[in-house]
N, C-alpha and C positions, 0 to 999 in steps of 0.2 A: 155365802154363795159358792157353789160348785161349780165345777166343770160339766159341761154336759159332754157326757159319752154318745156317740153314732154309731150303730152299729155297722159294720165290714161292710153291707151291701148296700148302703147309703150315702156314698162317701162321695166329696167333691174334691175340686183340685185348686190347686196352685203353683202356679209357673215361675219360677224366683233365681235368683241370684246369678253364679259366675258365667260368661258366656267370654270369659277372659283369655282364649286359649292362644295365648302373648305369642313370643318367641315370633319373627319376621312377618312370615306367609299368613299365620295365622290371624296374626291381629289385623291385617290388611285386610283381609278375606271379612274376617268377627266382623271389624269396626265400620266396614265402608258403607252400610245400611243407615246407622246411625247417624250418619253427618249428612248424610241426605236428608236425614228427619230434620234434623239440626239446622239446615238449612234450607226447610218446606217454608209453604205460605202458611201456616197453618200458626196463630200466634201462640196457642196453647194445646203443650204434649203430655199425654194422659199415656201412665204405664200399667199397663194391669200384669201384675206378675203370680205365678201358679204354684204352690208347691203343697204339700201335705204334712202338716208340719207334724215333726215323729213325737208323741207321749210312749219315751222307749218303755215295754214290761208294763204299761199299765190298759190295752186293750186286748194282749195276747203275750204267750211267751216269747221266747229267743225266736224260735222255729217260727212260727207265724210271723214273726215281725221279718223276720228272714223272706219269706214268701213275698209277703205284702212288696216289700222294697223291690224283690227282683221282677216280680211280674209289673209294676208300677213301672219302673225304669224300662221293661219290654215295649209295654201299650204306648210309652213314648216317645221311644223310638218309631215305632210305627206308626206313630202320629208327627212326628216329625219329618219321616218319608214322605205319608200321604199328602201333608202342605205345602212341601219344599217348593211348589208351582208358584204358589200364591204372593203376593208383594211380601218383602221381607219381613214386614214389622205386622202382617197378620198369620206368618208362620208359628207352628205350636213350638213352644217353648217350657222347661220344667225344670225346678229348681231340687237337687235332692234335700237339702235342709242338712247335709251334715256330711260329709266322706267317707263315714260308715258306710252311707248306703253301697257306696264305689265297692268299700271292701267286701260287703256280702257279696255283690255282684261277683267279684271278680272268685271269689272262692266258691261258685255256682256253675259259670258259665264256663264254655270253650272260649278259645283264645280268640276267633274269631267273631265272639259276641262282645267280647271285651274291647275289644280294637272297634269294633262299629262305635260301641261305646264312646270310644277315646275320641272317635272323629266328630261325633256331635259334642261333645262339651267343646271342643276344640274351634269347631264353629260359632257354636254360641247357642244351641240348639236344647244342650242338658250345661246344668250350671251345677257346682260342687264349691260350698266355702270351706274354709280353711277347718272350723271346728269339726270333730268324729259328730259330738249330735251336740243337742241344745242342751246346755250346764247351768249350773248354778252356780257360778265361779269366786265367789266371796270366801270364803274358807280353804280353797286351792292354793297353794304353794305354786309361786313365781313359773318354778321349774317343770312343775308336773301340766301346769295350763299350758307350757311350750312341747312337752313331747305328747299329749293329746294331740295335738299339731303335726305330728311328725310323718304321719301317713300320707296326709296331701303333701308335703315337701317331697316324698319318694315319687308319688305321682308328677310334681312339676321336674322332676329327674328323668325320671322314667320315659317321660313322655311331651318332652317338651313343653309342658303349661305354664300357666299361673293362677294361681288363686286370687283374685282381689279382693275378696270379702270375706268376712267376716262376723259371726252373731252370737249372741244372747240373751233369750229370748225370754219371754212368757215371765219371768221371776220379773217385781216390781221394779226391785232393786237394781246396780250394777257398779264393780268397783271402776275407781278414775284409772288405777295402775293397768288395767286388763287393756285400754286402749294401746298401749303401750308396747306391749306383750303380744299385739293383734300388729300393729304397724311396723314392728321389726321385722315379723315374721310375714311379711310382704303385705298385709290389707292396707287397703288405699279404704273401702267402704263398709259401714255396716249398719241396720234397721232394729228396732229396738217395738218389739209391742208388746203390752203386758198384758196378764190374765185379767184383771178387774177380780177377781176371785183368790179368795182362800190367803185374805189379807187382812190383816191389823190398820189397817193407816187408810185403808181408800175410802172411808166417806168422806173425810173431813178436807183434803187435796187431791184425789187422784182423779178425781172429774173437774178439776179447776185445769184450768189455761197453764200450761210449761212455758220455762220461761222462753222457750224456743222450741222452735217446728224440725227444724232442720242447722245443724251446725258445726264446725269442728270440731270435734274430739281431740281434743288440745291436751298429751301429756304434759308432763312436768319436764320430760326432755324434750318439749320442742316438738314433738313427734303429734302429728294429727288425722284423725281418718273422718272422711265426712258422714255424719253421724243422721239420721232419721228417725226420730222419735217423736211422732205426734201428738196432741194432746188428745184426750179422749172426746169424740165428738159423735154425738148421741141424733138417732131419729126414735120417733114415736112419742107417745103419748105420758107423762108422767105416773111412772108405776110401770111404764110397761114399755121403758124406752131400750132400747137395742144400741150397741155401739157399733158405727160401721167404721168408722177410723180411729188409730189407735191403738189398735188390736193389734192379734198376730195374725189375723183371717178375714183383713179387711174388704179383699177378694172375693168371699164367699158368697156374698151377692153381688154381683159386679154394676147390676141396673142402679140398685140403689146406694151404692159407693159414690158411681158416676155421677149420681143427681145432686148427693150432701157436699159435694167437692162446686157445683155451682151457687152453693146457699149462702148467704152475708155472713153465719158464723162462721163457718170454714176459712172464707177470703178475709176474713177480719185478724185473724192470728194466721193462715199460709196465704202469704203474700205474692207467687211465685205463679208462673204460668208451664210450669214442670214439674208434675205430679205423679208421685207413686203409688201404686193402691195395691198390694202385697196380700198373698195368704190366703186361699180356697180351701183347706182341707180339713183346716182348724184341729180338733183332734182324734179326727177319725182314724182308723186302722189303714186305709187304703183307699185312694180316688183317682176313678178313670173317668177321664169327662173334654170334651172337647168345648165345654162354654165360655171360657176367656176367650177361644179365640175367635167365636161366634160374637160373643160380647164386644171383642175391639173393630172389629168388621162394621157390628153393627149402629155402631155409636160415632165412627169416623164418619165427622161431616166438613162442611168447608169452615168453620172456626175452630176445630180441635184434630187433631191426631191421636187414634188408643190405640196404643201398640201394645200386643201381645211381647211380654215381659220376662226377661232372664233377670231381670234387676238390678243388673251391674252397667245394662245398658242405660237404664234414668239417672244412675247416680254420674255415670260419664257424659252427657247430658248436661243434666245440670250442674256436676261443675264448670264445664263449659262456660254455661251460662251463666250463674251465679256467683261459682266459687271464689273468687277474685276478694268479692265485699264480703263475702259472708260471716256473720260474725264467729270467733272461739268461744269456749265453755272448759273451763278444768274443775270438776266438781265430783265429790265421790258420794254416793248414795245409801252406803249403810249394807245391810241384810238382811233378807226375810226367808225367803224358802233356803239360801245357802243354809240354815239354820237347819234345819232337819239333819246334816249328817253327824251332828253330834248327840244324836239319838243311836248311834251305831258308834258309841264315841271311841271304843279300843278297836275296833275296827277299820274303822276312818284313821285312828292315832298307826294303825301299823304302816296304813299305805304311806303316810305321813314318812314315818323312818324310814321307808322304801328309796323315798323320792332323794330323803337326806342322806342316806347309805348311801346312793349314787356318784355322790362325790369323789369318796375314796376309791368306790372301786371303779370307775371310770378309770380315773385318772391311773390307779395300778396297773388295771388293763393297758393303756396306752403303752407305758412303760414294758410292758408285756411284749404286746406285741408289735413295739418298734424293733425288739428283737428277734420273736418269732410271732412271724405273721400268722401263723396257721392257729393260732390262737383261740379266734374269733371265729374260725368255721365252726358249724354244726350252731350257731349260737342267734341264727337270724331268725328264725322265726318264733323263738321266744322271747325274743327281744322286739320282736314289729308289735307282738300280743300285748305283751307288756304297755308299749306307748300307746296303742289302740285303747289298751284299758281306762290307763290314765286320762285319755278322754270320756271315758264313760262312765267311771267311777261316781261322778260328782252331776250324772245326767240328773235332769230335774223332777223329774217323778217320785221323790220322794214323800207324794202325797198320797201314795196308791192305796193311803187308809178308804180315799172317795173311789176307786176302783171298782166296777164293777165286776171283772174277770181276774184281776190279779190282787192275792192277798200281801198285808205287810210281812206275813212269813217268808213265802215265795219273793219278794223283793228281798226283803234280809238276806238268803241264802243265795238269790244271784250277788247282792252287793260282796260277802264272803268269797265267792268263788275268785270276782273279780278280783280283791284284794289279796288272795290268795296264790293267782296267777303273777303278780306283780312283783310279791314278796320272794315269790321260787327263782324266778328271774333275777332278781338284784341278788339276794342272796348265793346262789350261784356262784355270778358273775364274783361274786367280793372275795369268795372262798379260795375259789380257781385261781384269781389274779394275787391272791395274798399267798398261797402256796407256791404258783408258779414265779415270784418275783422272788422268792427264798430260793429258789434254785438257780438263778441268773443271778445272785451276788457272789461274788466271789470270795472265797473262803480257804481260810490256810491256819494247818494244823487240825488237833481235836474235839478241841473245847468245844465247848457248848455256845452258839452264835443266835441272836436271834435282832429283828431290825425293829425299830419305831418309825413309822412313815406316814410324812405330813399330808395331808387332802390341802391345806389352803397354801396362799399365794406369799405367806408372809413367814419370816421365819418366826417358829413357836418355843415354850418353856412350857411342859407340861407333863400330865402323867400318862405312862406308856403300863396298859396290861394286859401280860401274856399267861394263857392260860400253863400253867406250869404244877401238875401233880408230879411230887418230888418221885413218888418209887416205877414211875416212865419215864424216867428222865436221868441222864449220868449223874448230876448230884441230887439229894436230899436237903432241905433245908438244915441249916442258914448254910446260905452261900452269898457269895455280894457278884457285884457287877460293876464292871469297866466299861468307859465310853470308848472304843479304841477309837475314837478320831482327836482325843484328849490326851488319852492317857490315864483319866482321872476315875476314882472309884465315883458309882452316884447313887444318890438314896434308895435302899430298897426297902422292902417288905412285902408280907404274905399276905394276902388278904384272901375273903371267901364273898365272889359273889355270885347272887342267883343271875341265872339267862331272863330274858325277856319273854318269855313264857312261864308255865308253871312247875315247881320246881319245889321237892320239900327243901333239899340244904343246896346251899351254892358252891358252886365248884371253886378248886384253889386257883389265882393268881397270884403272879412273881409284878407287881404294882414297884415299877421305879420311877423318876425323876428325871425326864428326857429336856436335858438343856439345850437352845439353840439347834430344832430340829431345822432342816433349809425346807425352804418351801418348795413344793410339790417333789419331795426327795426323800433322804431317810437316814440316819443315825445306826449304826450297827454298833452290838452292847456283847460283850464277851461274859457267860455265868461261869464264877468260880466259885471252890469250895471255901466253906469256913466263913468266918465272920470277917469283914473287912474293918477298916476306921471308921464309914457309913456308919454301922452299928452302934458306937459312940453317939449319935447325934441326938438331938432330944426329939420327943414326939411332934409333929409339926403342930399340933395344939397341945392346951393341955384343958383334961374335962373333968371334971367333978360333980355326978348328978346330972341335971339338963342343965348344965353352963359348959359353953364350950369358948375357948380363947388362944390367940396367936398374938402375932405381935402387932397383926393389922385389925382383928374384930376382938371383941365379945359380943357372945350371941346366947340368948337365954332360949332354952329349947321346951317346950310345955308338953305334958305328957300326952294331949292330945295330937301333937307333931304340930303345933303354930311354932311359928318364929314371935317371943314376945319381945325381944329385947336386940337390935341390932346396933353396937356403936362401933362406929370406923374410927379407931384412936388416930389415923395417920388424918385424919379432921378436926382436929382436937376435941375427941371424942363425941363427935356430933351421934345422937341419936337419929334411927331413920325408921324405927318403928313407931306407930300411933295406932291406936286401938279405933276405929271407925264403924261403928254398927254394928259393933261386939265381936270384929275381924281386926285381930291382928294381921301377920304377914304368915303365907302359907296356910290360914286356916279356914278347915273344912265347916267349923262348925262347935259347937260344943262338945264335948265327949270330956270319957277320964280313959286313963290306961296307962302306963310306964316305960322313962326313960334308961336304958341301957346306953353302954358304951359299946364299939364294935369296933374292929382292923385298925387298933391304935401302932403307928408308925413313927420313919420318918418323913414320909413323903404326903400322910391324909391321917386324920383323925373322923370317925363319923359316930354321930350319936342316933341312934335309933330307937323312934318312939311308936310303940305298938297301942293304938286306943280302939276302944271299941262303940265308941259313937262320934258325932252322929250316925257315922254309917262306918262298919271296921276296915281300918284300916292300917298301913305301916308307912311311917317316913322316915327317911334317913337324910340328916343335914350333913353336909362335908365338907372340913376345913384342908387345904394344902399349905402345905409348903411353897415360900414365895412365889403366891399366887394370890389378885387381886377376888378370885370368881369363890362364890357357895357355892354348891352343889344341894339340889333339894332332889330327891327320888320318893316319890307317894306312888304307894300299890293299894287300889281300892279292892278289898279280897271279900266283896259282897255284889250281888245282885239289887240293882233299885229301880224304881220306876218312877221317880219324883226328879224332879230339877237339882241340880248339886252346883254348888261353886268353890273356886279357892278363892279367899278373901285377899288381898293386900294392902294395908289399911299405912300408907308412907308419909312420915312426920314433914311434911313440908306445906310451904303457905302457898295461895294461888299455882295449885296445881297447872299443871303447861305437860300436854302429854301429846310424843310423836311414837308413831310406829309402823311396821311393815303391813303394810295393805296385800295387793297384787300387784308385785311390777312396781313399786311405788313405795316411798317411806311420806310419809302424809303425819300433819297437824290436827289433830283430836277437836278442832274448834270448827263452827258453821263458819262459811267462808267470808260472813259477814262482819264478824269478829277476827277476822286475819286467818281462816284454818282452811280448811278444804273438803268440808262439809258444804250438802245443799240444804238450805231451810226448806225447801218445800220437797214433796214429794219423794221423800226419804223415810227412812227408817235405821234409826239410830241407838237404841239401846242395848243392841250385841254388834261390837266393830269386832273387823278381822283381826284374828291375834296370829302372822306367821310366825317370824323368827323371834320377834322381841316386842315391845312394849317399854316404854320408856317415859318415866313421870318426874318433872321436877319442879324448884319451887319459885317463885321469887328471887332467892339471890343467888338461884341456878344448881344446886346443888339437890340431888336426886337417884333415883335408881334406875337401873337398866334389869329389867324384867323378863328372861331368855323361857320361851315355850319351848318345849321340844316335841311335845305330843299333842297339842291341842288348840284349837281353831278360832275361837272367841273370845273376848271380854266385853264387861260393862265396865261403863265409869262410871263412877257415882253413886246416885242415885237413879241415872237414866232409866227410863222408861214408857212405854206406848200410853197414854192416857184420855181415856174415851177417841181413841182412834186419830190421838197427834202426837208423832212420835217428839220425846223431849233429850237431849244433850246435857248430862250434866257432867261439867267441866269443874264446878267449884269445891265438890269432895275429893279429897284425896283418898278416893278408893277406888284399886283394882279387880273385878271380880272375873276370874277365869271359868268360863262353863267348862264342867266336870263332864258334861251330859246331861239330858233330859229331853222331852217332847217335849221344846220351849211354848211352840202355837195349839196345844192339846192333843187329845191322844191318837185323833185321826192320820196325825200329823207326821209321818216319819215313823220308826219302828218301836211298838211297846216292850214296857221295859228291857230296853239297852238289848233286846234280840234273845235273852236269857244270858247274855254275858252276867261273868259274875268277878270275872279279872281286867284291872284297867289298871296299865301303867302310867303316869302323871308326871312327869320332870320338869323342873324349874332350873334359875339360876340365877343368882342376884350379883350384880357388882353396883357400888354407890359410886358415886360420880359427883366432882367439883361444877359441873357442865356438863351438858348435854352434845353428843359430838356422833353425829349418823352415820361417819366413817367407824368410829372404834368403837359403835354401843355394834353396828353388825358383824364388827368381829368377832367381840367377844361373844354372842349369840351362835356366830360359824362353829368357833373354838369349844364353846360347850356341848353343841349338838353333832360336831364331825369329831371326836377323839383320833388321838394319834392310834394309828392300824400297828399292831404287832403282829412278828411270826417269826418262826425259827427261818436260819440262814443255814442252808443245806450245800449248795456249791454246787449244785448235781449237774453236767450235762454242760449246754453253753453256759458260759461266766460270762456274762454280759457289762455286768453292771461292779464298781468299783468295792473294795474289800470291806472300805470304812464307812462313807456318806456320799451322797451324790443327791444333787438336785437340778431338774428337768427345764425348771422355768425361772426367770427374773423379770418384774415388772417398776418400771422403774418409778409410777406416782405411788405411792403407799393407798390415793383415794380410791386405788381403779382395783378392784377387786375382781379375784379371779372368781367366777361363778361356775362353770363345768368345762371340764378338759376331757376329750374323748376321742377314740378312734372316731371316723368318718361309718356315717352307719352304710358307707358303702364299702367298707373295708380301709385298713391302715393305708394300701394303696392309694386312697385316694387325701389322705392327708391326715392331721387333727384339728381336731374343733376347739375352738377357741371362746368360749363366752364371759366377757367381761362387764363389769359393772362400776361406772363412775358412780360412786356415792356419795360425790359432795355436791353442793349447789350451784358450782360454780363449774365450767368449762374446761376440762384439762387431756393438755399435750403429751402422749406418754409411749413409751417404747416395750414391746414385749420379747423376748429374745428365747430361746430353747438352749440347753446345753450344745444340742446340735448343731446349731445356727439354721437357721430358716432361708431355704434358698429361693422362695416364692409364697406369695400369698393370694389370697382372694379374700374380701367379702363378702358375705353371707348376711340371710336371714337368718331368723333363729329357729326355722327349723333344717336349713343348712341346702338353700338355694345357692348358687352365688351369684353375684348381684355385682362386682366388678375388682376391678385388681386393689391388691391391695399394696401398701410401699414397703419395701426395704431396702437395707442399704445397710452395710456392715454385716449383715447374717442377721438383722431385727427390722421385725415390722414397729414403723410408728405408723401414730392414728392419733386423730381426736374424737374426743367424746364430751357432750354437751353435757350440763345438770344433770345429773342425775340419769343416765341414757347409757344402756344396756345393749353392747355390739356384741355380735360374734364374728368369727374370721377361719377360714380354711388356711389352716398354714402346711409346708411342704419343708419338712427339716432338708438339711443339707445333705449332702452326698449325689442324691437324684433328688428330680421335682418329685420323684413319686414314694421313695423308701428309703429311710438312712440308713448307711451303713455304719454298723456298729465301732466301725474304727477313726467313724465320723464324732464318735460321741466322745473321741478319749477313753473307747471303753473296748476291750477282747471278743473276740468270737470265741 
């Protein structure tokens, strides 16, 4: 089944969502209508809410869909004047379906169309949720689903709002973390209708009964937004029945919405006498229409109340009403259209490192410009593009093979631009901030100076590489290197590696041994000539053929790049590889092709196997020096159009596998079985793969499975079978999608867009135990490397000669997640987002070198939302299971700027 297309001049409406426009006056003014309803004779309130829900690029391009929003948003306004007369609750009301629409607008209009604007949301008149448009959010990274966010947080700035809601629409699916990630970032509500089309699983459950109507969306931190998801509820005749609830255009005919909401099925599963009926415009291009509020007029009698609907106004209602009993629900639903973007899979993999680059270079920035503010000018509005994108990246239209007007090519190339936009932006920003933080350390004498600087929150042991061609530089190889905060020579070597593009020979790095980097700080290394004692040291493996070996693995490398053979001696040689449906560990597939050795040191040995099937390509496995982590690097240097996977076939019994969802580390089991899977109305045979994956066995010992570039796995066997999806939990197999059109070829972009280069990175460490705090370190640690750069001295010396670190957090569980300037400039403080990763509740202190002379509370797209404590120069806080805060902090000196002599540090 399809979607049906309506062409432009047949379009209807829907009236929906935030009419939230908080802050004192505002809400008084919003709200005082409603509690009149709230407390009418009237025993049951009927919401009809309006909006047009956007299928972004699949009825028209940019420019059109551009039009559409701003003349939409015009007509409703003026439809909102012309009713202003009439009783509160049959005034026109319209929901934009996304903050996008806000942004076209506002990059259209004068100021004073904008401000009209600003006054009807504010009233309640035009509603705006939190998300840019409607995503597909299973395969999004934590971070990037909160700066898609980040627009309406400027606006609840900008203009005194608040957003309450929040959505995800139309996809079957939805992950449990995303609530999570939706309630920090201020939503108290959100509605949930799905397509019934262009699915795998809906005969067999998705017309059956949900286990509920209406319920809390209950994180794992405690964190809950009241949730609307009806079951699918059908009129007409068998063969020819129509869904009027359910949906996402339940609206669309309001007469007959009205009527199915009085029938014995309806009231037999929604129990309630507060009723929402959402969604006019289904997926037309554009709808002007004044029938909701014809339709609420016309239907208010003396048993019911229809109120023309912002939608935020039923859900405040009925909590009222309900909320109190109503039951929770923590259950995660799998993937289905999220599925589609790994049909653009090195594409999708770049915005991916975009999001995860952001770490370090945030955080350098920060550093930057607590010194020099001016920084960050010139850098806003490719940086607002940037978070806008991130919301739109992952929009769900990646079915626009059923399009009428727009083809999968033309989607491919807008998807390209977007990620293209995101990458210029971080990139950038990491270049600038790693340059200009080498010129605010301070530097004495000639030598050659250059810094290793940690992203995470924990002090690190790892390798530091700096691009270093010997005849640009005062010396020529061999030279060794000093830690000057030691004293001490530390491992070096020259290695050659390719960039992340394509590239025939890879460029020289100076790859040392950075001990005891401090967290959020940096290690400064002195190059000198000649061979040091380093030199002396043995190679940190030693290889022969495809065997590679340390004092902590052997590991057998196959000329098709599988891992056949992994034993961790320091387990008494426990093997952790099993060959499972002809996958060992790492492997693509069958092929032949040859192992070489490559930048044998003392700091990394890699062995590099070049095959040429199944499909060509190159892996590199790599051993360190006292370091628990592999390093896997797969470059697929072919073009395919078929489904592709990496196998990881791991020697353990009663497989038991957790991993990073959205917002979430979740149990790979149906919730019936102890996990956090739903049996029904799921789809389960590609779970989210963000940072890791992690599988163990029975007597707990297993691997920690780190993605760096890719979105999905199967377990098992899993799979959709005559349209019920199944979980298998009992193989110990991993299988990472490579890429492909999983749902056929309509389905997202043919072969891979004509990509024909995809970079793949992994990284394994075995484990006694399975431990959700250190498996997402180590996942951090392999995918954020320590930042190098040369140490110049130039200009202000800000920053100390040898090491210096920024932050101390004092639980080891509460992980730093992003550290940034304030997107309103350093002026207004840094951002703070942390993450408790363990199960349990914990009291924890954050401190800055500076000392923190104020704090605040924030959402996570950096509202504030109330004071925060300190006391010594450090904010404490707690944070629930698993529950993900940010916080506005205000270093020492002033509430608004440190002065650099506040840090212990020179102007």
């Amino acid at each position: 089944m399809t979607k049906q297309l309506k062409r432009p001049e047949s379009k209807r409406n829907f009236l929906s969502v935030t009419r939230y426009g908080v802050y004192a006056l505002g809400v008084a003014l919003g709200a005082s209508w409603l509690f009149c309803l709230i407390a009418s004779a009237q025993s049951k309130r009927v919401y009809l809410g309006a909006d047009d829900h956007t299928d972004y690029l699949w009825s028209g391009d940019e420019e059109t869909y551009r039009q559409a929003m701003v003349g939409m948003l015009d007509y409703y306004l003026d439809l909102a004047d012309a009713t202003e007369k009439s009783p509160a609750e049959h005034q026109s009301r319209w929901n934009c379906d996304g903050s996008f629409w806000v942004w076209e607008y506002e990059r259209s209009k004068p100021a004073a169309d904008v401000e009209r604007l600003v006054r009807r949301i504010r009233d309640g008149h035009i509603s705006v949720p939190l998300n840019a448009l409607v995503s597909t959010y299973g395969g999004t990274p934590a971070e990037a689903a909160l700066r898609g966010m980040y627009y309406a947080g400027r606006l609840e700035r900008r203009f005194s709002l608040r957003f309450p809601l929040a959505i995800a629409m139309e996809n079957q699916t939805l992950p449990l973390g995303l609530g999570s990630l939706f309630a920090g970032s201020g939503a108290r509500y959100s509605w949930k209708g799905v397509c019934a089309c262009v699915s795998q699983i809906l005969d067999k459950n998705h017309y059956d009964p949900r286990p509920k109507e209406i319920y809390w969306w209950q994180g794992l931190d405690g964190s809950r937004i009241l949730l609307k998801w009806n079951s699918a509820h059908l009129i007409g005749l068998p063969g020819q029945r129509e869904r009027v609830i359910g949906g996402y255009s339940d609206a669309r005919n309001p007469e007959a919405a009205l009527a199915l909401i009085e029938s014995q099925p309806f009231k037999s599963l929604y129990k309630y006498d507060v009723v929402g009926i959402f969604g006019v415009g289904s997926d037309d291009l554009q709808t002007k229409t004044d029938k909701i509020v014809a339709a609420a007029k016309a239907a208010t009698n003396p048993q019911r109340k229809v109120v023309a609907s912002n939608t935020v106004d039923f859900f405040e209602d009925f909590e009222a009403t309900y909320g109190k009993d109503l039951p929770a629900q923590s259950l995660a639903f799998g993937n289905e259209w999220d599925l589609y973007s790994a049909s653009l899979a090195e594409v999708t993999a770049r915005v991916r490192r975009s999001v995860e680059s952001l770490r370090a270079a945030e955080a350098m920035a920060t550093l930057v410009a607590l010194a020099r503010p001016e920084f960050l000018d010139g850098r806003q509005a490719a940086r607002d593009q940037a978070w806008m994108n991130l919301g739109l990246y992952w929009e769900h239209d990646w079915t626009s093979g059923d399009s009428q007007w727009i083809t999968q090519a033309t989607r491919a190339r807008w998807q390209r631009k977007v990620a293209t936009q995101i990458e210029a932006y971080v990139d950038s920003l990491h270049a600038d901030a790693a340059f200009a933080l080498g010129d605010l350390i301070e530097r004495r004498g000639s030598a050659e100076r250059f810094y290793a600087f940690n992203p995470t929150s924990w002090p690190r042991t790892d390798f530091a590489d700096l691009p270093y061609d010997g005849d640009k530089h005062q010396l020529a190889w061999p030279v060794h290197v000093v830690d000057l905060t030691s004293g001490k020579e530390v491992p070096a070597q020259i290695v050659k590696l390719r960039p992340l593009v394509f590239a025939k020979e890879g460029r020289q790095h100076l790859r040392i041994l950075a001990k005891d980097v401090p967290p959020l700080g940096y290690k400064v290394f002195e190059i000198r000539p000649g061979k040091g004692s380093a030199a002396e040291l043995p190679p940190a493996a030693v290889a022969d053929g495809g065997v590679m070996e340390n004092d902590l693995y052997r590991i057998d490398v196959a000329e098709r790049g599988a891992i056949t053979s992994l034993v961790d001696k320091s387990m008494g040689g426990r093997e952790f590889v099993r060959v499972v449906d002809a996958r060992a560990v790492n492997d693509l597939g069958p092929g032949t092709g040859k192992v070489e050795v490559e930048n044998v040191g003392p700091v990394s040995v890699t062995l590099r196997a070049t095959a040429t099937g199944p499909i060509p390509h190159v892996t590199r496995v790599t051993l360190f020096r006292d370091q628990r982590r592999i390093d896997i690097q797969n470059e697929i240097t072919s073009n395919f159009n078929d489904i592709r996977e990496w196998g990881f076939g791991i020697n353990v019994r009663a497989p038991d596998v957790w991993h990073e969802e959205v917002g979430a580390v979740i149990r790979a089991k149906l919730s019936s079985d102890g996990g956090h899977y739903s049996p029904t109305h799921s789809r389960l045979d590609w779970l989210t793969l963000n940072h890791y994956a992690a599988m163990s066995g029975d007597d707990g010992a297993g691997i920690v499975l780190s993605s760096a570039d890719l979105s999905f796995m199967k377990l098992g066997r899993s799979a959709v079978d005559n349209r019920v999806s199944n979980l298998d939990v009992a193989t110990p197999l991993i299988s990472v999608l490579a890429g492909g059109q999983v749902d056929g070829p309509k389905l997202g972009m043919i072969a891979q867009g004509g990509d024909s280069y995809f970079l793949q990175r992994f990284a394994l460490r075995p484990h006694g135990r399975f431990d959700a705090v250190d498996a997402m370190k180590f996942a951090l640690e392999h995918q954020n490397p320590l930042a190098a750069g040369f140490v110049r001295g130039r200009g202000k010396r800000a920053y100390p000669e040898t090491s210096f670190s920024l932050i101390t957090l004092s639980d080891p569980s509460v992980v730093l997640w992003a550290l940034k300037p304030a997107d309103e400039g350093i002026d207004k403080g840094i951002i703070a987002r942390v993450w408790n990763l363990s199960s349990s509740p914990r009291n924890f202190s954050l401190s800055l070198q500076t000392g923190i002379s104020s704090a605040q509370r924030a959402t996570h797209i950096e509202t504030d939302i109330g004071a925060g404590t300190v006391a010594g120069g450090a904010l404490s806080a707690s944070a629930a299971a698993s529950q993900m805060l940010t916080f506005r902090l205000f270093p020492s000196a002033t509430s608004k700027r440190p002065a650099a002599s506040k840090m212990g540090l020179k102007r």
